[in-house]
RORO-862230 format. One record per residue (C-alpha): residue number from 1; residue in one letter; z, y, x negated. Coordinates in steps of 0.02 Angstrom, whole numbers, plus 32768, in hexadecimal, padded with zeros to 4 digits. Example, Ala and Ser with C-alpha at 12.3 -4.5 7.8 and 13.67 -1.06 7.14 Angstrom:
// residues 2
REC   num   residuo      w      v      u
REC     1         a   8186   7F1F   7D99
REC     2         s   8165   7FCB   7D54
***
This chain:
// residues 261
REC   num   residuo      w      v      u
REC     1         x   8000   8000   8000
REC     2         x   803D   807F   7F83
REC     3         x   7FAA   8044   7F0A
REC     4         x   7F12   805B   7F87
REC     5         x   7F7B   8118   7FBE
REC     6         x   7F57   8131   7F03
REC     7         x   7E92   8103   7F06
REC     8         x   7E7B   8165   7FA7
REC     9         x   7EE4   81F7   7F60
REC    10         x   7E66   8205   7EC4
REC    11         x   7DD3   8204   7F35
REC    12         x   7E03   8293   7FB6
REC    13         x   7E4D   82F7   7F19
REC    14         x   7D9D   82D6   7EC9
REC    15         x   7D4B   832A   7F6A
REC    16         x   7D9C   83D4   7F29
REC    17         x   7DBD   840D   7FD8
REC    18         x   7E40   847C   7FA4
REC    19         x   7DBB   84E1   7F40
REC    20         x   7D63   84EB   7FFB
REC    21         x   7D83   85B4   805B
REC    22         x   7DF4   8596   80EC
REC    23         x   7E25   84D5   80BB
REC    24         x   7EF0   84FE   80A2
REC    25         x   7EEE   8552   8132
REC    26         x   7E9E   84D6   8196
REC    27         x   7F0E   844A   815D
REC    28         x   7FB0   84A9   8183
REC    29         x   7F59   84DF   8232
REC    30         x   7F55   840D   824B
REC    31         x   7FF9   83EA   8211
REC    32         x   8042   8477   828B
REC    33         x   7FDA   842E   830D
REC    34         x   8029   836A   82ED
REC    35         x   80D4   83AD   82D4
REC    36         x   80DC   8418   836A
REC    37         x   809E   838C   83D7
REC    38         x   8111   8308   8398
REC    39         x   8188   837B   83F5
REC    40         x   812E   8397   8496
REC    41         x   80CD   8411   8476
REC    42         x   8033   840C   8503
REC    43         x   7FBD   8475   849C
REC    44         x   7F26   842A   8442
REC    45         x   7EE1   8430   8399
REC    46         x   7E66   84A5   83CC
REC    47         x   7ED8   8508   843B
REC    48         x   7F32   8505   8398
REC    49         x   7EB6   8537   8339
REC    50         x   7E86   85D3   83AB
REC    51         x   7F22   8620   83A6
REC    52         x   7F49   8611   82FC
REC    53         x   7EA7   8652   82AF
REC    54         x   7E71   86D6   8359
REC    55         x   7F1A   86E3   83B7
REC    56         x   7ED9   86AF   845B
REC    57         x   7F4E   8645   84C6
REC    58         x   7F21   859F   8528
REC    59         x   7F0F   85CF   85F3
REC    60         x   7F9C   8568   8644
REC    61         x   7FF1   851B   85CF
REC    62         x   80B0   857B   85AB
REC    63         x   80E3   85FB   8533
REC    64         x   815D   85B3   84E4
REC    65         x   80EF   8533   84AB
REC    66         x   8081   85C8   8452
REC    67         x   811E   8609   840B
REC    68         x   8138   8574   83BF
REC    69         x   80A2   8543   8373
REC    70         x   80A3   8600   8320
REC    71         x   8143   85EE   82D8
REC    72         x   812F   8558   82A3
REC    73         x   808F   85B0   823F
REC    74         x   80E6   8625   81FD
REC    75         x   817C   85BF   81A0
REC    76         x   80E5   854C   815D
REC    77         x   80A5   85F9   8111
REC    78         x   8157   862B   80D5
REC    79         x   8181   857D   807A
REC    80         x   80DB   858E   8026
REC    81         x   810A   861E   7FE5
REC    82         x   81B9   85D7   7FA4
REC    83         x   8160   853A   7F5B
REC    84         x   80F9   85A7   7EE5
REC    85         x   8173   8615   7EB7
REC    86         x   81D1   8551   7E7D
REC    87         x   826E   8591   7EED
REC    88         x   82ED   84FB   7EE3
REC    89         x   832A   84C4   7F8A
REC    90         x   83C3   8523   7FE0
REC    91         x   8433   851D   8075
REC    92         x   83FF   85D2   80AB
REC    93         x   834E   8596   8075
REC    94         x   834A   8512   80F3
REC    95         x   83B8   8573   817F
REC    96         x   8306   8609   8151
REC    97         x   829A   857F   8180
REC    98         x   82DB   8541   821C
REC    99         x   8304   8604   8254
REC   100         x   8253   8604   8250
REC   101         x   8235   856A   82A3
REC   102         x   8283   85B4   8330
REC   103         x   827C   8669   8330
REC   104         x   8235   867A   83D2
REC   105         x   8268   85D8   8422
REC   106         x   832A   85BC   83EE
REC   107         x   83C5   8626   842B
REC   108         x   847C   861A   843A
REC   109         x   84CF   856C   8454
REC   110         x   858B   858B   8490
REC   111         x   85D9   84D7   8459
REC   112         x   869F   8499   844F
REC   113         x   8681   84C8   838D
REC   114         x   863E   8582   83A1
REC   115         x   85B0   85D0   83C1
REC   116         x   8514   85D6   8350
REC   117         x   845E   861E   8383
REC   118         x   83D6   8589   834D
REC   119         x   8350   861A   8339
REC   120         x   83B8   8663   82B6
REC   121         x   83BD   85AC   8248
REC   122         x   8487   85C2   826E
REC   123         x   84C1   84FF   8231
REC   124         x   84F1   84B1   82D8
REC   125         x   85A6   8492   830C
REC   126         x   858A   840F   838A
REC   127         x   8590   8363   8393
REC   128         x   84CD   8323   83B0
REC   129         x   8495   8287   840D
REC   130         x   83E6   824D   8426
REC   131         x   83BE   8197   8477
REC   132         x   8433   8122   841F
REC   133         x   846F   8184   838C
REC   134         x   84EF   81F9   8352
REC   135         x   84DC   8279   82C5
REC   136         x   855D   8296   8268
REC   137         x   85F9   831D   828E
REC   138         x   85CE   83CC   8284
REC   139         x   8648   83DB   8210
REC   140         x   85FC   8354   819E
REC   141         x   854B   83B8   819A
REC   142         x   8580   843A   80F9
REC   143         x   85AB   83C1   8087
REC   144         x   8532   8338   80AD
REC   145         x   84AD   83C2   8095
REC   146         x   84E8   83F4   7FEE
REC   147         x   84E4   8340   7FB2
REC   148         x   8439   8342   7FE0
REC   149         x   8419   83CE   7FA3
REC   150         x   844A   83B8   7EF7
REC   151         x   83FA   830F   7EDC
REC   152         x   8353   833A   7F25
REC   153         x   8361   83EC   7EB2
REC   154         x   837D   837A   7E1C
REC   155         x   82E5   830A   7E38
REC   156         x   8267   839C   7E7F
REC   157         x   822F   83C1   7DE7
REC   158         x   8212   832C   7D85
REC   159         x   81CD   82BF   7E00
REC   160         x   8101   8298   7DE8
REC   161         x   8075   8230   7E36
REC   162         x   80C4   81A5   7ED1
REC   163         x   8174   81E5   7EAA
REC   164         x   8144   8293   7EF7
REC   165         x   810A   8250   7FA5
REC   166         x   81B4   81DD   7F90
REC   167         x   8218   8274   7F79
REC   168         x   81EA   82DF   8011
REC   169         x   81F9   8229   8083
REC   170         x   82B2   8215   8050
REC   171         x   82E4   82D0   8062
REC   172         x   8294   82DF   810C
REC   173         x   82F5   8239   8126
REC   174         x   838E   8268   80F6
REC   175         x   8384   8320   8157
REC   176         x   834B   82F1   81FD
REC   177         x   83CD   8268   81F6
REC   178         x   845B   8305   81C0
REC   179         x   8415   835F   8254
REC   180         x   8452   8402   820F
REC   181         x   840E   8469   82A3
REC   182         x   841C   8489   8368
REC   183         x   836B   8470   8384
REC   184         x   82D2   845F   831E
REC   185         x   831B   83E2   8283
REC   186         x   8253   8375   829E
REC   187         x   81F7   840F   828E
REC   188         x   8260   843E   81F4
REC   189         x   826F   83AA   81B5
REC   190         x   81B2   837D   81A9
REC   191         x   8192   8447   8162
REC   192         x   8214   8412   80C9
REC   193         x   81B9   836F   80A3
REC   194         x   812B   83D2   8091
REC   195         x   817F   8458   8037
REC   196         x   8192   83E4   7FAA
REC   197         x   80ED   83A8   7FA8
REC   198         x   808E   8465   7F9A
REC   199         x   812B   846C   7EFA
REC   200         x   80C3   83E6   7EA8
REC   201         x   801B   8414   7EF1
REC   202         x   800D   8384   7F40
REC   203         x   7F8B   836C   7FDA
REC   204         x   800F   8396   8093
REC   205         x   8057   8302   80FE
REC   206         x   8025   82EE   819C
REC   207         x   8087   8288   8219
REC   208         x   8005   8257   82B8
REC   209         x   8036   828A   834F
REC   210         x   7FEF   81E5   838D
REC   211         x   8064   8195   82FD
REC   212         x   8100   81DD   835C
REC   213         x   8144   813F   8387
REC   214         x   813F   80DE   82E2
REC   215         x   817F   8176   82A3
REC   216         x   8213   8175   82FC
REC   217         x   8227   80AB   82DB
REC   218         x   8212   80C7   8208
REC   219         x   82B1   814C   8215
REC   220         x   8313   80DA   8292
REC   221         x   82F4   803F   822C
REC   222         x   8316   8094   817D
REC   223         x   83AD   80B6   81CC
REC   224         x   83E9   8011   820C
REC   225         x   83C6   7FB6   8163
REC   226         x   83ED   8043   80FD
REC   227         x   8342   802A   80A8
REC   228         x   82E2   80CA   806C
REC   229         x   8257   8067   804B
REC   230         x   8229   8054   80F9
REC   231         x   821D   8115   8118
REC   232         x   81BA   8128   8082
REC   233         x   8149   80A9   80A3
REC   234         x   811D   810B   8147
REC   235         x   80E8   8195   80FA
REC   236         x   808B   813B   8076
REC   237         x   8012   80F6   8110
REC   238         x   8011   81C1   8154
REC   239         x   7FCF   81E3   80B7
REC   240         x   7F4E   816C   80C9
REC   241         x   7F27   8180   8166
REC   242         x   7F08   823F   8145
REC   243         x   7E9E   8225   8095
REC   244         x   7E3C   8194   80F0
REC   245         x   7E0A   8214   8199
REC   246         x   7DEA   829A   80FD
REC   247         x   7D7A   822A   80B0
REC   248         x   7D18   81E3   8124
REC   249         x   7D07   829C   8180
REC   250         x   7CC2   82D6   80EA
REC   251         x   7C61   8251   80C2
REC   252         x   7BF6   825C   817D
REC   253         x   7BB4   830E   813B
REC   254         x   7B45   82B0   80CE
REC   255         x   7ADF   824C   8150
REC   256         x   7AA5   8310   818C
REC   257         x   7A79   8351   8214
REC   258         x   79E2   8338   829E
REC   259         x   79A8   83AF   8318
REC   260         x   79AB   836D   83CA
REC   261         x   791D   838B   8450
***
């Protein structure tokens, strides 16, 4: 698996896309587009596309769901920005990230802990359930992200080649399963595995919407067995899928084009 990510990984890298006008841009348009929708989002890649590069809105479809997919945009733009200035990885880093994650869809969450406003990044201080889990306490959240902080700071910058993409699998891993925020931890969580890919100039991850629920299964079953492998090998077969769909996208341009009468 990890071999062939390697062989495909060559070839779309030998394509030189990122030398292409606009190509950056469209691949983080994509990603927003997956993202959002693993969450609900009803918009369409196209939709998607339209209001990110012309600001027109879908007809029907809710505003919070445009809201979304812009700020969701816009902290791709801003960790792009931190990954080439090398900026290590940082509580209030993360807490900028998911503020703008949610900037126009989060508020203030009144809990038995306190209050704290998710479109501010504010750390929650509630306990959080989803299906048949538990995240840990509220109180737990500081120090577990400091631990993870420190060891993913540690390896960021010597990691190279399959270690990278094995990197940003165990940190989004580890964060979603913290579950540091109110609202928003998949969205953030998916930005910061990418965020240490664009640090190594490495090609994005995306996670297909149409992948949600083996998604969902690698991070539950990591869990149970306590086996990192499993997560990584996930996003070892995103990887592929994406290079493969590159590939063979690229590759159609070459049987050209016939007019039609």
């Amino acid at each position: 698996m990890w071999k062939e990510l390697g062989l495909l990984r060559k070839k779309y890298l030998g394509l030189n896309l990122t030398e292409v006008i606009d190509y950056e841009k469209f691949s983080m348009i994509s990603m927003v587009y997956h993202s959002t929708k693993i969450e609900g989002c009803s918009l369409t890649e196209s939709d998607t596309k339209i209001l990110l590069e012309n600001g027109i809105t879908a007809n029907g479809k809710p505003l919070t769901d445009h809201l979304m997919v812009k700020d969701h945009y816009n902290a791709f733009l801003f960790i792009r920005e931190k990954a080439r200035a090398k900026s290590k990885l940082s509580i209030d880093f993360l807490k900028e990230t998911a503020a703008m994650v949610m900037l126009h869809t989060g508020g203030m969450i009144n809990s038995m802990g306190g209050s704290f406003d998710t479109s501010k990044g504010d750390l929650r201080l509630a306990q959080v359930y989803v299906d048949k889990k538990y995240f840990p306490d509220y109180k737990k959240v500081d120090p577990l992200l400091n631990q993870l902080l420190i060891k993913t700071n540690d390896k960021l910058p010597n990691v190279n080649g399959s270690d990278v993409l094995k990197l940003a699998a165990d940190f989004h891993y580890n964060l979603i399963n913290i579950h540091p925020f109110g609202d928003g931890n998949g969205r953030t969580a998916r930005l910061l595995m990418n965020y240490i890919q664009l640090y190594h100039y490495e090609p994005l991850i995306k996670i297909f919407t149409e992948d949600r629920a083996s998604y969902i299964d690698a991070l539950n079953r990591t869990e149970e067995l306590e086996d990192l492998s499993i997560f990584r090998d996930f996003i070892c077969q995103q990887q592929s899928k994406y290079f493969s769909l590159e590939l063979e996208k690229y590759n159609k341009k070459d049987k050209g084009f016939a007019l039609l009468f």
